[in-house]
C-alpha positions in Angstrom: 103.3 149.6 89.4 103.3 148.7 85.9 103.6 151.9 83.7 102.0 150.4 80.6 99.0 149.1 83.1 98.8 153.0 84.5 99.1 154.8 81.2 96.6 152.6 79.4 93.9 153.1 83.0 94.4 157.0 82.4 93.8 156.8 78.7 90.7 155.2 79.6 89.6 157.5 82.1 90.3 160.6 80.4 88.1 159.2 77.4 85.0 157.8 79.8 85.4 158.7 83.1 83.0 157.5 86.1 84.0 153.4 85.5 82.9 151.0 88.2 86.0 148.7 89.2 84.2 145.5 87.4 83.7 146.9 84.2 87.5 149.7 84.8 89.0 146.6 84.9 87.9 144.7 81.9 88.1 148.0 79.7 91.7 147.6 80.6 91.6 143.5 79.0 89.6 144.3 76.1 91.8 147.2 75.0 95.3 145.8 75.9 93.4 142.4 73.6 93.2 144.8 70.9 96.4 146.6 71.2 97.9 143.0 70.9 96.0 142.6 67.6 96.8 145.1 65.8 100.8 144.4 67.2 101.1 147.7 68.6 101.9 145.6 72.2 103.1 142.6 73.2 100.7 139.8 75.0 103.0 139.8 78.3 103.2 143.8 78.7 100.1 143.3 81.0 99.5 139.9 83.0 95.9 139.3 84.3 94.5 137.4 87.2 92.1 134.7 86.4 88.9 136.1 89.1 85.1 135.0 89.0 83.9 138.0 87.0 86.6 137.7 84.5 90.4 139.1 83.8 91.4 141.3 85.9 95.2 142.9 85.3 97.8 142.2 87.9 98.6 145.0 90.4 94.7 146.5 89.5 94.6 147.0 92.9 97.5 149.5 92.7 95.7 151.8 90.5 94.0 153.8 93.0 96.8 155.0 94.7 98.2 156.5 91.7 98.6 160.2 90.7 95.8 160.9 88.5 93.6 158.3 89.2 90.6 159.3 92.0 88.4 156.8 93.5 85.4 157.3 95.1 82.5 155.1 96.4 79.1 155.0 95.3 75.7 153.8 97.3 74.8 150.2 95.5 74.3 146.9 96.4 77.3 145.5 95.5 80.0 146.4 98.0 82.5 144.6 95.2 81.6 147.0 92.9 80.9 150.1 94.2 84.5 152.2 93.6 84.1 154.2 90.8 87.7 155.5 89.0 87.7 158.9 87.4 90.7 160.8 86.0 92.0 163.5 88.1 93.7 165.6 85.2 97.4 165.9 87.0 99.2 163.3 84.6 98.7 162.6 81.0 99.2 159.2 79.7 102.8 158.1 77.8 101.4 156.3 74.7 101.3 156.5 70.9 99.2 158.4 69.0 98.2 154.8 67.7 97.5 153.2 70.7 95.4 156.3 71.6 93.3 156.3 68.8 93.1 152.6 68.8 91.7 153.1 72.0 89.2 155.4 71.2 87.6 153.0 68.6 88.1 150.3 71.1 86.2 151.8 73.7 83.1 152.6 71.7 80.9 149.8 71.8 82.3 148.4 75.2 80.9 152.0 76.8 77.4 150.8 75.0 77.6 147.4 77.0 76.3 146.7 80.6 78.8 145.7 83.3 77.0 142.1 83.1 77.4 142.1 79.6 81.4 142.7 79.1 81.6 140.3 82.0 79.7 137.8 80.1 81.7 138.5 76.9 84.9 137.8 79.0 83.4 134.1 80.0 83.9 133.9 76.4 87.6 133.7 76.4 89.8 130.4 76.5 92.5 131.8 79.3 89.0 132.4 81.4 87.5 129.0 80.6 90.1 126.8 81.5 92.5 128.9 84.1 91.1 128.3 88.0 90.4 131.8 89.9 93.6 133.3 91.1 96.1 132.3 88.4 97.9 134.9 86.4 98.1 134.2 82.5 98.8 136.2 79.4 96.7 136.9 76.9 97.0 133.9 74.3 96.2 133.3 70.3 92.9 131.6 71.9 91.7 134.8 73.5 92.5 136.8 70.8 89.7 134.6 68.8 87.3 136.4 70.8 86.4 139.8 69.3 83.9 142.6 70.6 80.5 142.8 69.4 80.4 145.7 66.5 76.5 146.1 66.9 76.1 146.8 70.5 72.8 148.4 71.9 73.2 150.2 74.8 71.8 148.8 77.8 71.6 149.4 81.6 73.6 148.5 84.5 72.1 145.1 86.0 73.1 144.5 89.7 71.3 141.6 89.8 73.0 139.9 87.0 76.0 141.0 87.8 75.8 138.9 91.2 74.4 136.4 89.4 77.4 135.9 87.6 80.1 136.4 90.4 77.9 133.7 91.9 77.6 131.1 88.9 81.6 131.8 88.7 82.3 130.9 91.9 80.0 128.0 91.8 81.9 126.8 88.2 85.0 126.5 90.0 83.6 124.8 93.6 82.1 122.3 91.1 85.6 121.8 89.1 87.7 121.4 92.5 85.3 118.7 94.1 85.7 117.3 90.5 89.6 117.4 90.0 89.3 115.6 93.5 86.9 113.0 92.2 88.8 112.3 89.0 92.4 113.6 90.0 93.3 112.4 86.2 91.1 115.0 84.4 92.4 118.3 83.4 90.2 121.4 83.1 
């Protein structure tokens, strides 16, 4: 398990506990994005995994057998996303006073935005845009052109848009594979 991946999760949850795995896991980008920003990390501390609803870290999986972390499941109609990660108070995170504060400012308008909407926001990124789903990649200067909204309103969790995007995802890259079959010669 990566420790920097663990500590940053339990920051996280102690700050906004009750996260759905979609939008846990893109709190995770969005922070360690800014962390790289401000140079308080470096881009390949955390490696992500290109997936159809955006970033997702490397060894996410992991996270819910760790000390600290409890998951539970919650009635919805998406099976995909119905864990929901809370902090279990046993461990306190090892980072900076910086990176925590960081992550408090961080954090606030991402809690104000729907799950459909950070996912959305992470289509945005150039690692997500050109990668195929299931390759790992850092963070690069490209993604780091893509900042969060200041202005956020809040809104409410959409399922259906949510599926909407896991489906016009996966149907981006079906079209881009019977492409890259057609026309062998063009990159994505």
């Amino acid at each position: 398990m990566n420790g920097y991946l663990y500590n940053l999760a339990i920051e996280i949850l102690k700050l906004h506990p009750g996260q759905s795995k979609v939008k846990f896991a893109k709190l995770i980008y969005f922070l360690h994005k800014e962390l790289i920003r401000s140079s308080l990390v470096n881009s390949n501390d955390l490696l992500f995994v290109r997936m159809p609803l955006g970033p997702v870290p490397v060894d996410f999986m992991n996270l819910q057998n760790q000390e600290g972390i409890d998951v539970s499941m919650q009635a919805t109609t998406l099976l995909y996303n119905s864990q929901i990660y809370n902090y279990s108070g046993s461990n306190m995170p090892e980072l900076s006073d910086s990176i925590i504060s960081l992550a408090k400012n961080t954090l606030v308008p991402l809690m104000k935005m729907s799950t459909s909407d950070i996912v959305e926001l992470s289509h945005q990124e150039d690692s997500w845009k050109k990668l195929v789903n299931g390759t790992e990649f850092e963070i690069s200067d490209r993604d780091l052109e893509t900042t969060i909204p200041k202005n956020v309103k809040s809104s409410e969790e959409d399922d259906s848009s949510l599926q909407e995007k896991l489906v016009s995802g996966m149907l981006s890259d079906i079209v881009a594979s019977s492409t890259a079959l057609e026309y062998p010669e063009d990159e994505r």
